[in-house]
N, C-alpha and C positions, 0 to 999 in steps of 0.2 A: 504494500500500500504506500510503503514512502515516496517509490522512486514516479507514481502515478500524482500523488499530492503535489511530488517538486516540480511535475510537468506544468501543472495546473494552473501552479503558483507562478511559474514562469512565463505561461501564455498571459497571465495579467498584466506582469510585473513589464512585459513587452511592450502589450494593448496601451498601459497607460502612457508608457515611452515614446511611443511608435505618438499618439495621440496628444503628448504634449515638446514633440519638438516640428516646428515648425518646417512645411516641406514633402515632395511627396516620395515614401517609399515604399516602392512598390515591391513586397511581400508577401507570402500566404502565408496560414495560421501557424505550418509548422515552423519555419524559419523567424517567427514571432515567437513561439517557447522557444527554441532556440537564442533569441534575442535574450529574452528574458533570465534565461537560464543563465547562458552567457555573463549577461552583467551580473547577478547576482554574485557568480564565483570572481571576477573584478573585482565587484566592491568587495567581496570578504579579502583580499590578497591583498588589494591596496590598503586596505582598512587594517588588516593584519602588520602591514608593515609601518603605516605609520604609528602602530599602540592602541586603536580604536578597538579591538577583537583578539582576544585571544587566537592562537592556533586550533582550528577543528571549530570553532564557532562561526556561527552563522550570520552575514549580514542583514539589518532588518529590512524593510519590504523599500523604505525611502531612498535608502543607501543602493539597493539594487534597481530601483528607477533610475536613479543618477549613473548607475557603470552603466544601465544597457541604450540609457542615452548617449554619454559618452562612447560607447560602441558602434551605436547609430551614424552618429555623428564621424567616425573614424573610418567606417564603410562606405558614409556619402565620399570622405575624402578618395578612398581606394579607387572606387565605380565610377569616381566623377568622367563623364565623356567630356572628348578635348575637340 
């Protein structure tokens, strides 16, 4: 059951991402838990390195808005067309 929650939580934690940065990206649902997933494990590592998080602990749902934005936003860089 965890590893169906952390999906779950990821396809949100995306949705709200995807939904509050400005711009269009064009993704499906999966590559949105993906997103989501994605930033969550960001923010725990960065968070982990700055003192925010212990090792093996989890970041909260705010902290994993903010990496999979910043992810978002690091992908528009990658894709960008020239």
């Amino acid at each position: 059951m965890g590893i169906i929650w952390t999906i779950l939580i990821g396809l949100v934690v995306g949705v709200v991402a995807r939904f509050l940065k400005p711009g269009n990206d064009p993704m499906g649902w999966i590559m949105t838990a993906v997103l989501g997933i994605a930033g969550s494990f960001f923010a725990q590592f960065v968070g982990a390195q700055m003192g925010f998080y212990q090792e093996g602990q989890a970041a909260g749902f705010i902290a994993s808005v903010i990496g999979a934005i910043v992810l978002l936003i690091i992908w528009g860089l990658v894709t960008k067309k020239k």
